[in-house]
One Martini backbone bead per residue (centre of mass of N, CA, C, O) as a GRO file, in nm:
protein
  146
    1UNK     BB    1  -0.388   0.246  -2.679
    2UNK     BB    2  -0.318   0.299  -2.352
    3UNK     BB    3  -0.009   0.344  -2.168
    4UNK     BB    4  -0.169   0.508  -1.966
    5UNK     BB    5  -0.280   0.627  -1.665
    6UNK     BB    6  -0.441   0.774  -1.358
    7UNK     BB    7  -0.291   0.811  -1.053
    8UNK     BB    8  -0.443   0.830  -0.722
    9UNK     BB    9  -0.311   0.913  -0.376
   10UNK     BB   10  -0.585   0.925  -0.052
   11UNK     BB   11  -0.589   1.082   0.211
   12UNK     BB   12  -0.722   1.275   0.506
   13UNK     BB   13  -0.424   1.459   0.497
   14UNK     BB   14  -0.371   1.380   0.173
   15UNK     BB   15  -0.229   1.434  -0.141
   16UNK     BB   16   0.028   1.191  -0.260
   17UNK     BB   17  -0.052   1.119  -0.553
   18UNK     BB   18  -0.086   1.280  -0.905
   19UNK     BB   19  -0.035   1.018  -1.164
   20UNK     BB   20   0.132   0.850  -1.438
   21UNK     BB   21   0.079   0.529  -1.547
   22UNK     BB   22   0.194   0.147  -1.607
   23UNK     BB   23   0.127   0.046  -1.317
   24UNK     BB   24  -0.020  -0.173  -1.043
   25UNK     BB   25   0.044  -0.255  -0.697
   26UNK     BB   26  -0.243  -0.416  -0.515
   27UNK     BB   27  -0.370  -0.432  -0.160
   28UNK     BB   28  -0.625  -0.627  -0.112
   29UNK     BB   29  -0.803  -0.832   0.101
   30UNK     BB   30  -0.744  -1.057  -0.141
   31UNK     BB   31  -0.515  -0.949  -0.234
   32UNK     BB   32  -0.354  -0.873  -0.557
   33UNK     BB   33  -0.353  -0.603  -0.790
   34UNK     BB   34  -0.342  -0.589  -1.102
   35UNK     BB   35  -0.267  -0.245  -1.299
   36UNK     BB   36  -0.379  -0.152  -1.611
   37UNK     BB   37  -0.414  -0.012  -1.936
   38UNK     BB   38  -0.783  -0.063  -1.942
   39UNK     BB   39  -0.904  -0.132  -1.711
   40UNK     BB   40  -1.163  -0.195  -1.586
   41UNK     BB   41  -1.408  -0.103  -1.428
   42UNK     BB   42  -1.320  -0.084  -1.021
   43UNK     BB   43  -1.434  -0.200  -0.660
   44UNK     BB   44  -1.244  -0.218  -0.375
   45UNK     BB   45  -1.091  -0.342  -0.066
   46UNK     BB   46  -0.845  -0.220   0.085
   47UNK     BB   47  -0.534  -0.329   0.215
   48UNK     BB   48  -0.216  -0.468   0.358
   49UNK     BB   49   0.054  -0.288   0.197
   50UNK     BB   50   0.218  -0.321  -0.082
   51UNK     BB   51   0.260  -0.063  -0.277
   52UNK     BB   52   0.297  -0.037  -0.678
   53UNK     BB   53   0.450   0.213  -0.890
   54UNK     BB   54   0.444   0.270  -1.241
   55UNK     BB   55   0.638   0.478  -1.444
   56UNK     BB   56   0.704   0.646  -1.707
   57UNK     BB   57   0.882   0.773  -1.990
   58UNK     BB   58   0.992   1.085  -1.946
   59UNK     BB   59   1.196   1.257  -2.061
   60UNK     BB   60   1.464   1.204  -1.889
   61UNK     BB   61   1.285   1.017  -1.742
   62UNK     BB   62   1.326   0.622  -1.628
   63UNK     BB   63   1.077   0.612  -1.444
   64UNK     BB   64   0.977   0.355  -1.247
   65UNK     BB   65   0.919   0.276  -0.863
   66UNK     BB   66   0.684   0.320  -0.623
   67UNK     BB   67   0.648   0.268  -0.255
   68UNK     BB   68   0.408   0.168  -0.005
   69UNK     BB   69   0.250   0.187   0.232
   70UNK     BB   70  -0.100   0.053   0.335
   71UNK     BB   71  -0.421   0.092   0.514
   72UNK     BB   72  -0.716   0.111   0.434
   73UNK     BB   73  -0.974   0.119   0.186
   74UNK     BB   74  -1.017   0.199  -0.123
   75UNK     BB   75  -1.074   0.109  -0.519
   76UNK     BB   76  -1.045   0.264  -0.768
   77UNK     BB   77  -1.156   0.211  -1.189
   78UNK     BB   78  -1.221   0.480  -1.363
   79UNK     BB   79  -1.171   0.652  -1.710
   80UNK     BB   80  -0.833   0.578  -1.624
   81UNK     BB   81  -0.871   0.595  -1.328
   82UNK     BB   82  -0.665   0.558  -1.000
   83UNK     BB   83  -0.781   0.478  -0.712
   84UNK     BB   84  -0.688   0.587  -0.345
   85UNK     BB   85  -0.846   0.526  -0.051
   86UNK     BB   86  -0.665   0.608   0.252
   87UNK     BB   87  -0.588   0.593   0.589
   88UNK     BB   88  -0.252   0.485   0.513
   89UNK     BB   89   0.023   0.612   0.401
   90UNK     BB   90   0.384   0.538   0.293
   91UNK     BB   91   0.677   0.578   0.204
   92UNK     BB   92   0.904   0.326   0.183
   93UNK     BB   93   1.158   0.551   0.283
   94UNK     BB   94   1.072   0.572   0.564
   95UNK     BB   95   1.085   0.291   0.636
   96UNK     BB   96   1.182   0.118   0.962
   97UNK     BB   97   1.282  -0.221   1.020
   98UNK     BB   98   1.281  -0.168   1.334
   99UNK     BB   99   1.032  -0.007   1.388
  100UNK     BB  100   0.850  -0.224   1.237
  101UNK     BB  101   0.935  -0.449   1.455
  102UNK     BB  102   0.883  -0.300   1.746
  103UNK     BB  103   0.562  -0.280   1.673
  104UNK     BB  104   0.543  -0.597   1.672
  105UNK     BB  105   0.653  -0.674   1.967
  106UNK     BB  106   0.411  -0.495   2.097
  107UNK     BB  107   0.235  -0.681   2.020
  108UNK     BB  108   0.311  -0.968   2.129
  109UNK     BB  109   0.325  -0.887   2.424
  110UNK     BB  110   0.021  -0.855   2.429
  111UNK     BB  111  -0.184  -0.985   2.622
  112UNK     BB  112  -0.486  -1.216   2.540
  113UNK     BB  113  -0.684  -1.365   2.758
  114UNK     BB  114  -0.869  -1.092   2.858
  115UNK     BB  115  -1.001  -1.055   2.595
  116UNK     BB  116  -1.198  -0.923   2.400
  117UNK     BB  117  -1.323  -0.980   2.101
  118UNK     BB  118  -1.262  -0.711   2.005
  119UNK     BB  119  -0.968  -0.702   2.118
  120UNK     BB  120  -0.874  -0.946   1.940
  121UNK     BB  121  -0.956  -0.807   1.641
  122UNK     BB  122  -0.747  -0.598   1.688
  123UNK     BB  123  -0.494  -0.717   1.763
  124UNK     BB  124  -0.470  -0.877   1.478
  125UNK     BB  125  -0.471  -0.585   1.302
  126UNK     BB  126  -0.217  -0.511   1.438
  127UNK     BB  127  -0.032  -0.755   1.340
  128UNK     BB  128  -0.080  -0.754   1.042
  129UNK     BB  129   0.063  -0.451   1.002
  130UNK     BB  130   0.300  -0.490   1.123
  131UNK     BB  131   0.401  -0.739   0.917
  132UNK     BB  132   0.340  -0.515   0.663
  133UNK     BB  133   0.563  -0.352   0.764
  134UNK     BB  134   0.837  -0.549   0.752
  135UNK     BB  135   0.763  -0.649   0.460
  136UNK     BB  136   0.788  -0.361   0.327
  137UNK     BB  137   1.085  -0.286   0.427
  138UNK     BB  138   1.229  -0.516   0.304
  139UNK     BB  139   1.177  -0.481   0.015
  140UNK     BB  140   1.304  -0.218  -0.027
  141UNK     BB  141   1.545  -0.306   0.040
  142UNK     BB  142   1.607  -0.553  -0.164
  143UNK     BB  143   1.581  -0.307  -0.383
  144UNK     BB  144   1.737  -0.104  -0.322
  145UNK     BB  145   1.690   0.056  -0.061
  146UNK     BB  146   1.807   0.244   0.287
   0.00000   0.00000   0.00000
């Protein structure tokens, strides 16, 4: 049995990592997915949250875990490849805990009574993001992140 998958993570403007996993949680639409080696085929719709890949030990290197935020995209698990098809990835260390404070902040501030439907509607996944990427910011930091 395989110990290693093949993780590609790929934005419309660049691919961002294409290498062998021993793991990854991934947020789907409905929650969190772990996939391991030999996970069979699936289609997911990609969530907002913290992507986690475990990576194996390799030659001096001692493995470890790169976490990103995600936000919108699929998921495809087949024939060994795990893709992630998103429309923005961040790698975690990138992310500033004040600066994604400040951006939940600017959706709170924004008045909603005489939003329409629609309005209301990208309100709400604005500030779904903005809370995912608070929490994935605090999440890095407190796993000793920077």
């Amino acid at each position: 049995m395989a110990t290693t998958f093949r993780c590609k993570l790929i934005t419309p403007e660049a691919q961002v990592l294409d290498e062998p996993a021993t793991g990854a949680v991934v947020p789907c639409w409905d929650g969190l997915l772990g996939v391991l080696p030999g996970r069979a085929p699936m289609v997911m719709q990609l969530g907002t949250g913290q992507l986690r890949i475990d990576f194996p030990d390799k030659g001096q290197a001692k493995g470890g875990s790169r976490a990103f935020f995600v936000d919108d995209g699929f998921v495809q698990m087949v024939d060994g490849t795990l893709t992630i098809l998103a429309a923005h990835a961040t790698g975690a260390e990138k992310l500033s805990e004040s600066e994604a404070q400040a951006e939940l902040a600017s959706v709170n501030a924004r008045r909603t009574e005489n939003m329409s439907a629609v309005e209301l509607d990208q309100h709400a996944r604005d500030k779904k993001r903005a809370e995912a990427k608070v929490q994935a910011a605090k999440t890095f930091k407190a796993q000793g992140g920077f």
